[in-house]
Biopython code that builds the backbone (N, CA, C, O; Angstrom):
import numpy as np
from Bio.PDB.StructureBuilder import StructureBuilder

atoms = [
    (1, "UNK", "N", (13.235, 2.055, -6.333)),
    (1, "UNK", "CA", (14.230, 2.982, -5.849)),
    (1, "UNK", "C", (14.617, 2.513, -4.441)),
    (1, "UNK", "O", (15.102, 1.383, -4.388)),
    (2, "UNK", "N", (14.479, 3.221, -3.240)),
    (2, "UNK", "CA", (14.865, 2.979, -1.799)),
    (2, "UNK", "C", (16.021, 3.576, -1.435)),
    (2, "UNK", "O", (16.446, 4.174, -2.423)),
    (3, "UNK", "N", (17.029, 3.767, -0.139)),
    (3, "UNK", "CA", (17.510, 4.189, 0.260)),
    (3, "UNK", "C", (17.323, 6.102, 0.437)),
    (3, "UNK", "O", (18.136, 7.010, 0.266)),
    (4, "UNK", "N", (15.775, 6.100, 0.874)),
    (4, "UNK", "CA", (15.523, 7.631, 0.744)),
    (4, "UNK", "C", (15.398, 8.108, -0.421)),
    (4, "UNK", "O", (15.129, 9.309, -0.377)),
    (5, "UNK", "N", (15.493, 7.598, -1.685)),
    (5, "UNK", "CA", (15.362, 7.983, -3.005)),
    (5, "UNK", "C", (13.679, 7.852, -3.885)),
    (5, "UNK", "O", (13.417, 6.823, -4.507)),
    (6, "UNK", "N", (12.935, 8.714, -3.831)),
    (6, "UNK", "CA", (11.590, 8.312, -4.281)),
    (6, "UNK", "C", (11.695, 9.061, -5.805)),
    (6, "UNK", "O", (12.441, 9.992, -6.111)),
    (7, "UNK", "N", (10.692, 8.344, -6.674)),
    (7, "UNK", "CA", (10.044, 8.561, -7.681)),
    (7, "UNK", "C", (8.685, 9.286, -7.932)),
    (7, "UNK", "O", (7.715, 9.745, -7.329)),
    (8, "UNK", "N", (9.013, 9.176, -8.729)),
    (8, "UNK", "CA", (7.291, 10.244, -8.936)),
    (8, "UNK", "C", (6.280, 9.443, -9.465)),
    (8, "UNK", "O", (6.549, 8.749, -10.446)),
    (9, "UNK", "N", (5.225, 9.424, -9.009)),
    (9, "UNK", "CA", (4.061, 8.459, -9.630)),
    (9, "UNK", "C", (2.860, 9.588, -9.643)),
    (9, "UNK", "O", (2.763, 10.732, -9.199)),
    (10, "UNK", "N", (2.016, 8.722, -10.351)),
    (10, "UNK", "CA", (0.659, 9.602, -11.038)),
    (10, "UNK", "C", (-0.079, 9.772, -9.379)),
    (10, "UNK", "O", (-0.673, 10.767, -8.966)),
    (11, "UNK", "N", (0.152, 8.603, -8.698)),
    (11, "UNK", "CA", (-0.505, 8.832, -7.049)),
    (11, "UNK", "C", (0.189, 9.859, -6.199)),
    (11, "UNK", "O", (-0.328, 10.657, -5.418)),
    (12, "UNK", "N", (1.524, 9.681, -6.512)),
    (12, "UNK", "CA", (2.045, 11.025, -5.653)),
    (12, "UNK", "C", (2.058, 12.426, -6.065)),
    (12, "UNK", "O", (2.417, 13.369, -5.360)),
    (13, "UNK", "N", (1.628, 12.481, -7.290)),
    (13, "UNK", "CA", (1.770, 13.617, -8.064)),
    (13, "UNK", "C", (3.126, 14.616, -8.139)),
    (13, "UNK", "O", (4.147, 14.013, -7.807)),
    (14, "UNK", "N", (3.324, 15.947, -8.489)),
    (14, "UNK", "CA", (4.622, 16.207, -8.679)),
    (14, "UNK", "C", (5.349, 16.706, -7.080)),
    (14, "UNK", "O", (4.819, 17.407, -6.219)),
    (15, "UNK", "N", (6.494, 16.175, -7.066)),
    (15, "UNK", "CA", (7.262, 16.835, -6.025)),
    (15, "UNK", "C", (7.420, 18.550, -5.718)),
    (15, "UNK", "O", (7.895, 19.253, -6.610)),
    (16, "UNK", "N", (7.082, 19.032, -4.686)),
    (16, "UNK", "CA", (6.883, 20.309, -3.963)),
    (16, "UNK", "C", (8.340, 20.679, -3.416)),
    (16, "UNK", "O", (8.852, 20.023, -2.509)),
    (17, "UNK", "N", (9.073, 21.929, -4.105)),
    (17, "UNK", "CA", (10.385, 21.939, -3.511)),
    (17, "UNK", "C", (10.571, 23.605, -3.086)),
    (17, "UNK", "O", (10.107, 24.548, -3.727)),
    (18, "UNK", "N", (11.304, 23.682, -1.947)),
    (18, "UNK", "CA", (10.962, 24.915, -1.129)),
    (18, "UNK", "C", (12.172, 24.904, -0.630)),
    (18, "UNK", "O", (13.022, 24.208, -1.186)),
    (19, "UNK", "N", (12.534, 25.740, 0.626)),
    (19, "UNK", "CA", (13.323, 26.448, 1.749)),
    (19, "UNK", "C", (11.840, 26.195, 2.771)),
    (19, "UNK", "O", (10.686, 26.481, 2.454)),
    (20, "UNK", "N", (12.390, 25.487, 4.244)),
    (20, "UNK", "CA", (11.230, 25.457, 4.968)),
    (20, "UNK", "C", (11.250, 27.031, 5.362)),
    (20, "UNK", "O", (12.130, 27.891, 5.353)),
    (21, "UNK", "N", (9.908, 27.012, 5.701)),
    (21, "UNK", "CA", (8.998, 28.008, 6.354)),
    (21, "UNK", "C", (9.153, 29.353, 5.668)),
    (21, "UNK", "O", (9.190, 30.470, 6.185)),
    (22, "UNK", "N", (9.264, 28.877, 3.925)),
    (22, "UNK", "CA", (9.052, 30.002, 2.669)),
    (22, "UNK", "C", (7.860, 29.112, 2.053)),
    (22, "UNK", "O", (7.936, 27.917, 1.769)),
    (23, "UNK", "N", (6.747, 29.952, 1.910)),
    (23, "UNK", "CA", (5.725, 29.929, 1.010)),
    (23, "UNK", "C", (4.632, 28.952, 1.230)),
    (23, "UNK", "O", (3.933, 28.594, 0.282)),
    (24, "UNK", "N", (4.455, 28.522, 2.377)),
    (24, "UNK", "CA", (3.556, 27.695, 2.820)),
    (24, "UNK", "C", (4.219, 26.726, 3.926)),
    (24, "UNK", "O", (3.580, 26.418, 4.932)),
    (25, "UNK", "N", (5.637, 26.222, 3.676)),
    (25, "UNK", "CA", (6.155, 24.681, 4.255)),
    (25, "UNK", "C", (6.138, 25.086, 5.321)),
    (25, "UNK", "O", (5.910, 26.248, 5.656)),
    (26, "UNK", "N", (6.468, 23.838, 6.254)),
    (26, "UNK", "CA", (6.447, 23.820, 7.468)),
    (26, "UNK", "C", (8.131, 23.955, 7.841)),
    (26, "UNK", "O", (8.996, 23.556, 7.061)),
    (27, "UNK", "N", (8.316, 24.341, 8.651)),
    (27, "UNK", "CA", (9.507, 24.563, 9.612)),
    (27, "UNK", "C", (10.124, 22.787, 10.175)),
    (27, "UNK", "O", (9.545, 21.724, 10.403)),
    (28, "UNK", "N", (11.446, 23.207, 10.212)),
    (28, "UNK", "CA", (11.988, 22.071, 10.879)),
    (28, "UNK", "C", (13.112, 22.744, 11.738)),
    (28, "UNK", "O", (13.975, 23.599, 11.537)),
    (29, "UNK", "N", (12.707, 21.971, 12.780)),
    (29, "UNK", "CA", (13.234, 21.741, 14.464)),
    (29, "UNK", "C", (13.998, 20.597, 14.541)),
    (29, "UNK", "O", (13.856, 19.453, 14.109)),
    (30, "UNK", "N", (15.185, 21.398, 15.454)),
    (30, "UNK", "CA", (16.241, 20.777, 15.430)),
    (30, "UNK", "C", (16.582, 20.412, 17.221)),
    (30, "UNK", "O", (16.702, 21.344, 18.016)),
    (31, "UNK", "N", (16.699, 19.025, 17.641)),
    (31, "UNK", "CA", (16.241, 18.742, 19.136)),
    (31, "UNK", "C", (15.082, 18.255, 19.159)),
    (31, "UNK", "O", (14.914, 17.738, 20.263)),
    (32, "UNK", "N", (14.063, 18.132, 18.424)),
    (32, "UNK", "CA", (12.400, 17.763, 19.142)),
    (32, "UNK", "C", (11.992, 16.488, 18.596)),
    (32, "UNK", "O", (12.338, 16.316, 17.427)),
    (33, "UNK", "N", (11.385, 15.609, 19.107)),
    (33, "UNK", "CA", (10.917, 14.650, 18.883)),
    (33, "UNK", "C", (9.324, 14.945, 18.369)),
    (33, "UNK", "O", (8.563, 15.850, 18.710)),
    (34, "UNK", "N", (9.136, 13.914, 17.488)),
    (34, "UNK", "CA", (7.664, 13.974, 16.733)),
    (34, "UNK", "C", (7.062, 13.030, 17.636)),
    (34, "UNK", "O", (7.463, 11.890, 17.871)),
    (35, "UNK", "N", (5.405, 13.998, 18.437)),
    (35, "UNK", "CA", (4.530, 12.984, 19.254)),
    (35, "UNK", "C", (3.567, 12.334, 18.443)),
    (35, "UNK", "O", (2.902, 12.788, 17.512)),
    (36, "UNK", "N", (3.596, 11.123, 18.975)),
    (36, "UNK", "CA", (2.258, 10.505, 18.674)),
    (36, "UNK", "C", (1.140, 10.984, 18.663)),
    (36, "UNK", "O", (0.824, 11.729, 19.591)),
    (37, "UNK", "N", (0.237, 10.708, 17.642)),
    (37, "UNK", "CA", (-0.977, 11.417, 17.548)),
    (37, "UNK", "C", (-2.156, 10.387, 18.431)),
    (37, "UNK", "O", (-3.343, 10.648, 18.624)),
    (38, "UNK", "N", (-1.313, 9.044, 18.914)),
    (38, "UNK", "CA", (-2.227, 7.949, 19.108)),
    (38, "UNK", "C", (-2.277, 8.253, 21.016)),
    (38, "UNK", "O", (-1.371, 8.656, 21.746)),
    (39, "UNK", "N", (-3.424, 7.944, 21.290)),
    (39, "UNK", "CA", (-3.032, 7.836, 23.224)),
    (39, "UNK", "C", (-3.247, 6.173, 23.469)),
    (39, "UNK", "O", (-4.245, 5.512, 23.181)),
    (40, "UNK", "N", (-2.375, 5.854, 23.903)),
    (40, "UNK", "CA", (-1.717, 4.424, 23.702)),
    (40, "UNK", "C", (-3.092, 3.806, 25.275)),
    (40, "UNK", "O", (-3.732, 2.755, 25.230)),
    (41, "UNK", "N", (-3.147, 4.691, 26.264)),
    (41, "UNK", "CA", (-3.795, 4.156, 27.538)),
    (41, "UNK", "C", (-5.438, 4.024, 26.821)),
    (41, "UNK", "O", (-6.259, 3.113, 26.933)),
    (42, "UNK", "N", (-5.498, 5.079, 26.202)),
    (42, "UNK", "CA", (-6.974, 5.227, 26.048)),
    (42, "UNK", "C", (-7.326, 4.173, 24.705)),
    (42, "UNK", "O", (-8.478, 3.806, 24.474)),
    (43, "UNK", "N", (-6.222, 3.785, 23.924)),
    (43, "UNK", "CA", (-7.097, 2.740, 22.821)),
    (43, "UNK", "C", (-6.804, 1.603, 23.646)),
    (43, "UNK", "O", (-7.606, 0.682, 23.489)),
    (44, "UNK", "N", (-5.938, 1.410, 24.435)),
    (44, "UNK", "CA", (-6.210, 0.010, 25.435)),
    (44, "UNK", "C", (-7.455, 0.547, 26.292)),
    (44, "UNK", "O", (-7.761, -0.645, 26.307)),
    (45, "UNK", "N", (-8.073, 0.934, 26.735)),
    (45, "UNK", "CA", (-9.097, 1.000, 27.602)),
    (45, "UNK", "C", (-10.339, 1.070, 26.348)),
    (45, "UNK", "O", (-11.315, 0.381, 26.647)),
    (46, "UNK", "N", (-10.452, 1.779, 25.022)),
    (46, "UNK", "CA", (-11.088, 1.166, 24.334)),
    (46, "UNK", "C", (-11.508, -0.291, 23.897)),
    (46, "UNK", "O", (-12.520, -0.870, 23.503)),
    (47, "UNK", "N", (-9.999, -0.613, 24.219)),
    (47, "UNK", "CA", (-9.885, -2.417, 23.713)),
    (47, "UNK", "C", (-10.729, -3.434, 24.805)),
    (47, "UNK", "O", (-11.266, -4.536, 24.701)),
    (48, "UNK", "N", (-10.619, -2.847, 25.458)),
    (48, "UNK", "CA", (-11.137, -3.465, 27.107)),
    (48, "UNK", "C", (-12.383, -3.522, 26.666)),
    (48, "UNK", "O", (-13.017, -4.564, 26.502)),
    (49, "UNK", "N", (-12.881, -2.104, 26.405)),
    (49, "UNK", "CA", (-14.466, -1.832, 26.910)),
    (49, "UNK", "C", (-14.866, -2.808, 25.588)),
    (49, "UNK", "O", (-15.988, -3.275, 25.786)),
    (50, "UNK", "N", (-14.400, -3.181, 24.530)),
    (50, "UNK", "CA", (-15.316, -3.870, 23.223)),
    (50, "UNK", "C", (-15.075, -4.700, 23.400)),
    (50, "UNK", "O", (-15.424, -5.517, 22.548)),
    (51, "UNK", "N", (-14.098, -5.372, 24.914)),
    (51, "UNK", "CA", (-13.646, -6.906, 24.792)),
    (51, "UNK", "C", (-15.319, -7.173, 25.848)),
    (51, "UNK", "O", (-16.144, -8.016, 25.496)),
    (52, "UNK", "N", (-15.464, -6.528, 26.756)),
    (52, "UNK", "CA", (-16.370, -7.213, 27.814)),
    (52, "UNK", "C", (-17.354, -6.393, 26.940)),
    (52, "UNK", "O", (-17.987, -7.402, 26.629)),
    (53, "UNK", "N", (-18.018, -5.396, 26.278)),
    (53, "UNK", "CA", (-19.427, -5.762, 25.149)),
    (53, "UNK", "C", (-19.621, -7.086, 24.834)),
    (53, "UNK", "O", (-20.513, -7.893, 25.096)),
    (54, "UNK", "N", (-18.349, -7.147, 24.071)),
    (54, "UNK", "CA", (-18.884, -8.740, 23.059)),
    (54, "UNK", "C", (-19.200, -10.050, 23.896)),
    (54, "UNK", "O", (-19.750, -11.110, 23.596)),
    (55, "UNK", "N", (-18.528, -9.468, 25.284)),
    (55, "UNK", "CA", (-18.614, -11.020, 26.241)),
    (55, "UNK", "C", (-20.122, -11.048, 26.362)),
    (55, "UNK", "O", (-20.846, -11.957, 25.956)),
    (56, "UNK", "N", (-20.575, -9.728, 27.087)),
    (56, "UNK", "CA", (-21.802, -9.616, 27.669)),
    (56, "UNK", "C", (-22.350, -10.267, 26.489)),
    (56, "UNK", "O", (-22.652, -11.456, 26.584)),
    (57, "UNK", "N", (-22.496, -9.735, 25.545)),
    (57, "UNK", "CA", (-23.688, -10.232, 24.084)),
    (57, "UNK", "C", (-23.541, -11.123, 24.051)),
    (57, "UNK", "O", (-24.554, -11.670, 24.487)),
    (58, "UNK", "N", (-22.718, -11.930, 23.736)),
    (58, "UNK", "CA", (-21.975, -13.786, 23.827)),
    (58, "UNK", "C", (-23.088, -14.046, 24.552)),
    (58, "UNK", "O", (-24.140, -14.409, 24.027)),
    (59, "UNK", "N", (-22.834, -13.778, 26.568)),
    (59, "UNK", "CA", (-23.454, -14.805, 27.202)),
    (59, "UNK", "C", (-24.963, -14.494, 27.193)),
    (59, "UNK", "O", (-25.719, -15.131, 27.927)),
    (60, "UNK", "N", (-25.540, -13.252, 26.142)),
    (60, "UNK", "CA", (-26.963, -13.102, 26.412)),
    (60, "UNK", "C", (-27.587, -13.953, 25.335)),
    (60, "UNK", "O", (-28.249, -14.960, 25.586)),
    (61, "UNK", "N", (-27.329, -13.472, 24.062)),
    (61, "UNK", "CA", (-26.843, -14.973, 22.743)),
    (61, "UNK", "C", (-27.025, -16.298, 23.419)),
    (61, "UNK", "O", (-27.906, -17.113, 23.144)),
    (62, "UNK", "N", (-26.372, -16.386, 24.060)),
    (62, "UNK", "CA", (-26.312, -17.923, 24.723)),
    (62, "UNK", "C", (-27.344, -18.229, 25.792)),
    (62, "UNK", "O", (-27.643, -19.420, 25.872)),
    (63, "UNK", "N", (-27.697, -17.744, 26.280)),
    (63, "UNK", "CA", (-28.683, -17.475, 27.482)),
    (63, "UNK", "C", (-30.260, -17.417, 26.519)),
    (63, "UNK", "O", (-31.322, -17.971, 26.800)),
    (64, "UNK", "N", (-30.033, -16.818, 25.705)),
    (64, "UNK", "CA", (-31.525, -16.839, 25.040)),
    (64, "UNK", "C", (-31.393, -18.039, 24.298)),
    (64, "UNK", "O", (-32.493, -18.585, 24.209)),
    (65, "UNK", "N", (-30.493, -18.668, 23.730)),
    (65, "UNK", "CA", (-30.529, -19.710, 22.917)),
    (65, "UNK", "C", (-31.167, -20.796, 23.790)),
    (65, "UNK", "O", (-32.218, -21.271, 23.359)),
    (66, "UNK", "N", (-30.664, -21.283, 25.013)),
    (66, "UNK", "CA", (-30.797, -22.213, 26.107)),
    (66, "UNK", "C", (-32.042, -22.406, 26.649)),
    (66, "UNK", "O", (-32.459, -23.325, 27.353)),
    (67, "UNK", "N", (-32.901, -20.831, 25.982)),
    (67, "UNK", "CA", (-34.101, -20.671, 26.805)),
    (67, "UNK", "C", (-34.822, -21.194, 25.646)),
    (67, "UNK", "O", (-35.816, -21.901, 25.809)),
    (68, "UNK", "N", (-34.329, -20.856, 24.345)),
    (68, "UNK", "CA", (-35.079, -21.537, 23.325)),
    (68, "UNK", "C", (-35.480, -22.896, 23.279)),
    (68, "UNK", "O", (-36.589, -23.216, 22.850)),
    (69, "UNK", "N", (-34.729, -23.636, 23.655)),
    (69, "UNK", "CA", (-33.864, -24.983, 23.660)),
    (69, "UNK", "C", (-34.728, -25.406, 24.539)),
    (69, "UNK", "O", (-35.397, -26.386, 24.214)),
    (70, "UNK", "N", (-34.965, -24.755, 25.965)),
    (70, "UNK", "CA", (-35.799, -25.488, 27.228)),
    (70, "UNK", "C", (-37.104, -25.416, 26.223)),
    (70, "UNK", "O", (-37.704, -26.449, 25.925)),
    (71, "UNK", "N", (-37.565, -23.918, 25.640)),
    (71, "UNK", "CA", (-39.098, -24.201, 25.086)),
    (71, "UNK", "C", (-39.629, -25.100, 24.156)),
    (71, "UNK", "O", (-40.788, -25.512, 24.111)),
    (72, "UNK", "N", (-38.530, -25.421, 23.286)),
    (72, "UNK", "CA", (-38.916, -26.430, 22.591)),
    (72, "UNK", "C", (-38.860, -27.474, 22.798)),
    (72, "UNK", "O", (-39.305, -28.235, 21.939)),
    (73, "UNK", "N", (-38.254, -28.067, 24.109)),
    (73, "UNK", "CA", (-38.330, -29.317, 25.124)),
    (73, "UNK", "C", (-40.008, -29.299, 25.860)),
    (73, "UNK", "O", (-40.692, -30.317, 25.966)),
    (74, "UNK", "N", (-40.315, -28.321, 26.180)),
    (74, "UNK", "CA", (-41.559, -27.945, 26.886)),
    (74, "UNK", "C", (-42.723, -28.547, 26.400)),
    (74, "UNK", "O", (-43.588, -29.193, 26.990)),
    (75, "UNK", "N", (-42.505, -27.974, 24.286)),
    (75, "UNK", "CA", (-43.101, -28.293, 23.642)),
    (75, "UNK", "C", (-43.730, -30.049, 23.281)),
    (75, "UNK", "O", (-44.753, -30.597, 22.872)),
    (76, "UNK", "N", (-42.503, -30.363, 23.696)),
    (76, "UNK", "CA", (-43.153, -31.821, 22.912)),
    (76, "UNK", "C", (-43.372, -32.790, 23.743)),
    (76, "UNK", "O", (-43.823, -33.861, 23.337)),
]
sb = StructureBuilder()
sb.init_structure("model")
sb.init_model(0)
sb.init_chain("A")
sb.init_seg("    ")
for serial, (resi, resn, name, xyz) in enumerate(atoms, 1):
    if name == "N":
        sb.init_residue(resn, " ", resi, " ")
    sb.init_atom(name, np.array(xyz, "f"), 0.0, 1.0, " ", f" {name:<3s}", serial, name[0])
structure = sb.get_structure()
């Protein structure tokens, strides 16, 4: 289909047809913009904080490996 035209599938189940804000639907507003549910600062400051975790672990990973590396030099 497309151009705003949908079908009915066994996943969408049957189409729900109303008058808004009769019998359950929701209301529509005329002027308002729909907000984001996402906070754009705070999943970048999430992104941050799991970028320098993984660094830290990296260089401790690496730091213990090196120490491995000296002991088994020690060893022989």
């Amino acid at each position: 289909m497309g151009k705003s035209i949908y079908m009915e599938t066994d996943a969408s189940g049957s189409p729900i047809t109303g008058k808004p804000g009769e019998n359950g639907l929701g209301t529509i507003l005329q002027g308002f913009l729909e907000m984001s549910n996402v906070n754009v600062m705070q999943e970048i400051i999430n992104l941050i904080v799991g970028q320098r975790a993984y660094e830290v672990n990296s260089k401790a990973i690496q730091a213990a490996d090196e120490m491995l590396q000296m002991a088994n030099n020690v060893r022989r």
